[in-house]
C-alpha positions in Angstrom: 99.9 65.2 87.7 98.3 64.8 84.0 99.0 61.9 82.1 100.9 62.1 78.9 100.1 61.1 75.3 101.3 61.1 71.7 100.5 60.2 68.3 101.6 57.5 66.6 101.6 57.0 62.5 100.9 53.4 61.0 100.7 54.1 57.4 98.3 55.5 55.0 94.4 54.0 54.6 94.1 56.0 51.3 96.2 56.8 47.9 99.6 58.0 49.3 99.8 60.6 46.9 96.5 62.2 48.2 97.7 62.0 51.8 101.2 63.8 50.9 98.7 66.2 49.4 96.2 66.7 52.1 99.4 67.1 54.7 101.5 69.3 53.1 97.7 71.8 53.0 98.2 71.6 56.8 102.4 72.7 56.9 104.1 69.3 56.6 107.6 69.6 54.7 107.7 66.9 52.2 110.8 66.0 53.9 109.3 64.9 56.8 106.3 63.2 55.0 109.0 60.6 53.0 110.7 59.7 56.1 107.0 59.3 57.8 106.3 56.8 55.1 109.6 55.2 55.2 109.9 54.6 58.7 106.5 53.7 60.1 105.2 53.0 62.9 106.2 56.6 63.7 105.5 59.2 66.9 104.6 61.8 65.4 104.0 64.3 68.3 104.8 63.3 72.0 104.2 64.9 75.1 100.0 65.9 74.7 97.5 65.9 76.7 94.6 63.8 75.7 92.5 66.6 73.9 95.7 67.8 71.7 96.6 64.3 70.7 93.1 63.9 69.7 92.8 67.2 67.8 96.3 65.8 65.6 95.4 62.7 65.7 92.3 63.8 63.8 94.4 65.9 61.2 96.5 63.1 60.5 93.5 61.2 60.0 91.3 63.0 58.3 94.5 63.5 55.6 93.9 60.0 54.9 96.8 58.8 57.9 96.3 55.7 60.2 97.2 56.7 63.7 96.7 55.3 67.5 97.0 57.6 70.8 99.3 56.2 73.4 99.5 56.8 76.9 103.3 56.9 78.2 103.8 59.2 81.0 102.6 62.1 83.6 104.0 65.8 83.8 102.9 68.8 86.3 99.7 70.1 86.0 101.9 73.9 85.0 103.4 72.3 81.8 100.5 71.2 79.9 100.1 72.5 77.0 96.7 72.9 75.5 97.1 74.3 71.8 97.0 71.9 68.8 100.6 71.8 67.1 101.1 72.0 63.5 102.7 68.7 61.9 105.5 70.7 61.2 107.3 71.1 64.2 108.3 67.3 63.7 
């Protein structure tokens, strides 16, 4: 069994008009990005192994986001999945 992991958004360290910016460059619906900022903290992507919640954990981040990694589970070994996930399948 591999342990579980997702992302979770705290707000914005820069300008939030420069972070709508930078995210909606990587496929986030504006939508989604007000409700982000509305709501926070946020998970933003659940069910990753370490390595993907890194890789959009590091997207968010580099957008100009303030994120944390959390551990909150395990799943079989033959479900992980490995790809990096576009923020818009929120």
């Amino acid at each position: 069994m591999a342990k579980k992991y997702r992302v979770l958004f705290h707000g914005v360290i820069q300008d939030e008009g420069v972070f709508k910016t930078r995210m909606k460059c990587i496929g986030a619906p504006p939508e989604i990005l007000e409700r982000m900022m509305r709501n926070t903290p946020v998970i933003l992507k659940g069910g990753l192994t370490l390595g993907a919640a890194r890789n959009y954990a590091d997207a968010v981040q580099e957008a100009g986001g303030r994120v944390t990694i959390q551990e909150y589970g395990l799943f079989e070994e033959s479900a992980r999945t490995n790809s990096w996930q576009s923020i818009a399948g929120l």
